[in-house]
C-alpha positions in Angstrom: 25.0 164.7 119.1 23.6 167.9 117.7 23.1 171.1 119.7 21.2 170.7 122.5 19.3 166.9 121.7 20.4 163.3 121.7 17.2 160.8 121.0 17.4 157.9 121.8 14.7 155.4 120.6 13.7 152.5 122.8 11.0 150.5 121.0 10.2 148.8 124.8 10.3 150.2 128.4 10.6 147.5 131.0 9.1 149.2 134.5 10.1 147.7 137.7 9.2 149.5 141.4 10.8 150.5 144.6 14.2 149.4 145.7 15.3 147.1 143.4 19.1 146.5 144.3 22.1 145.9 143.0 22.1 141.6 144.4 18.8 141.2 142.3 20.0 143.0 138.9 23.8 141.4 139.5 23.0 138.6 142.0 25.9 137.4 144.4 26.4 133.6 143.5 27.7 134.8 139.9 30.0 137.7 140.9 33.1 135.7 140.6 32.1 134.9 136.9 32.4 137.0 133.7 29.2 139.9 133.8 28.9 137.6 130.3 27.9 134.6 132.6 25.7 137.0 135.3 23.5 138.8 132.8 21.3 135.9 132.1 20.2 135.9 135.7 20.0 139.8 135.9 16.6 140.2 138.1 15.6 136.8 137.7 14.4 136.9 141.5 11.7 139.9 139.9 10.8 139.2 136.6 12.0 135.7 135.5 11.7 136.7 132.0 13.1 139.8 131.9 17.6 138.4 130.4 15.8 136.6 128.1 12.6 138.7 126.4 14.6 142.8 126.7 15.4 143.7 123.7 18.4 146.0 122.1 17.8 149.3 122.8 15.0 149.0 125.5 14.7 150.9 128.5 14.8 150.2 131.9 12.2 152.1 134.8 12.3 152.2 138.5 10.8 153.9 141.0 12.5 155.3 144.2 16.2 154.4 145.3 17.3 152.2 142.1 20.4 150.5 142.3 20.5 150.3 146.6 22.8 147.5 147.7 26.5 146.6 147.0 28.3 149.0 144.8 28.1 146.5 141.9 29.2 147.8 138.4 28.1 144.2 137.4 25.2 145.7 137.9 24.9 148.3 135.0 27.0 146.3 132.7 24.8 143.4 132.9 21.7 145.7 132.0 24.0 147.2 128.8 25.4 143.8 127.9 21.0 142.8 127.5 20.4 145.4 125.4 19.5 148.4 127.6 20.2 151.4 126.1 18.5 154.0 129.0 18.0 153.9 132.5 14.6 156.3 133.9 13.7 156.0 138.0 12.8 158.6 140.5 15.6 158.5 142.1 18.9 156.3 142.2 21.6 154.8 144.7 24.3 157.3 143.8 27.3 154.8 143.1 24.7 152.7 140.6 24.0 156.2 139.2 27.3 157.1 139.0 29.1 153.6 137.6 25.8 153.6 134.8 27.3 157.0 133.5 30.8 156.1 134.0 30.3 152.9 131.8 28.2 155.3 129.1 24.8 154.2 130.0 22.4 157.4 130.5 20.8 157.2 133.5 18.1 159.9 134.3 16.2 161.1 137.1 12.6 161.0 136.1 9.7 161.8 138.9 7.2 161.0 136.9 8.7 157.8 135.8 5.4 156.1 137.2 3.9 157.2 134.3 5.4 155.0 132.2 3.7 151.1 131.4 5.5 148.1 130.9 5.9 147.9 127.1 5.9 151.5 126.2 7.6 152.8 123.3 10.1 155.8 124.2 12.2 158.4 122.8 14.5 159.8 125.8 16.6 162.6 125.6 19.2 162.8 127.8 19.9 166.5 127.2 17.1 168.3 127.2 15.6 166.1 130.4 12.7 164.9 128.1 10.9 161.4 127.5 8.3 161.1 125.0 5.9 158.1 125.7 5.9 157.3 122.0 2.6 154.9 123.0 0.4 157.6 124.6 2.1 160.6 123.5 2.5 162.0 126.8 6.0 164.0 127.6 7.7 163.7 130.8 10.4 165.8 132.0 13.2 164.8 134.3 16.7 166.0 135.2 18.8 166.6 132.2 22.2 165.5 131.9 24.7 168.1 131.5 26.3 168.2 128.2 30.0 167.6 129.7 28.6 164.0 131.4 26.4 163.4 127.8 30.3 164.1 125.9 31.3 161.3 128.8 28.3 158.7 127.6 28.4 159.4 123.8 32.0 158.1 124.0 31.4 155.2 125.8 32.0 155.3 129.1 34.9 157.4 131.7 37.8 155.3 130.2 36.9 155.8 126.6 36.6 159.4 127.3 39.9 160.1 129.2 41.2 157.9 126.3 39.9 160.2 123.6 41.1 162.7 125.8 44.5 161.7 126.2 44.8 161.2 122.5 43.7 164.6 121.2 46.3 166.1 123.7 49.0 163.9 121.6 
């Protein structure tokens, strides 16, 4: 991470609308499996081919109150286990928003995130509360992620960073 910017590059944005909840991203009949087992079904209720067409390092868009429901951390882990590497809505279900950052997947408030098209090419950064639509070279600002929380993400996750932590302290 250099001073003050962290791209990240996501060759695909997948854009999805209002309320989608935690039981359609992490749906209830596989909570008692492995998240390995419940990510192939993650919003097949929405988009039926949305496990098996995203793509490493794609991006997932929502509008208003992403991640309402069940406090789920399924629910973020099965979006990070399929390859999403950034989250973008207007506005987020604050323990989705919190376990997506705890788990080290940025998640950003974006207002404008209805700008963005299904299949758009982004480069997101978290920092500076910018996303370039690579695709029609628009900019869109949104709330930037303090640099203490961006530390958090960059080492994968709470745990890995109270880990890294704990070990610098010897």
């Amino acid at each position: 991470m250099s001073a003050g910017t962290m791209k990240i590059e996501c060759p695909r944005a997948w854009v999805f609308g209002d309320d989608i909840d935690t039981d359609v991203i992490a749906p209830s009949a596989y909570m008692m499996a492995p998240v390995e087992t419940m990510a192939p079904h993650c919003l097949e209720t929405v988009d039926a081919a949305f496990a098996s067409s995203v793509g490493p390092g794609d991006a997932f868009v929502a509008g208003e109150n992403l991640g309402i429901g069940s406090s789920r951390e399924q629910a973020p882990q099965a979006l990070m286990l399929l390859g999403i590497r950034v989250i973008l809505a207007k506005s987020f279900a604050r323990i989705f928003y919190r376990n997506a950052l705890n788990l080290g997947l940025p998640a950003l408030v974006c207002p404008a995130a209805d700008a963005i098209r299904a299949g758009d090419a982004l480069a997101v950064d978290p920092l500076a509360g910018t996303v370039e639509n690579r695709t029609t070279g628009e900019t869109l600002a949104c709330e930037p992620l303090p640099p203490h929380l961006m530390a958090m993400v960059a080492d994968g996750g709470l745990l890995a960073h109270l880990e890294k932590r704990l070990r610098a302290r010897g």
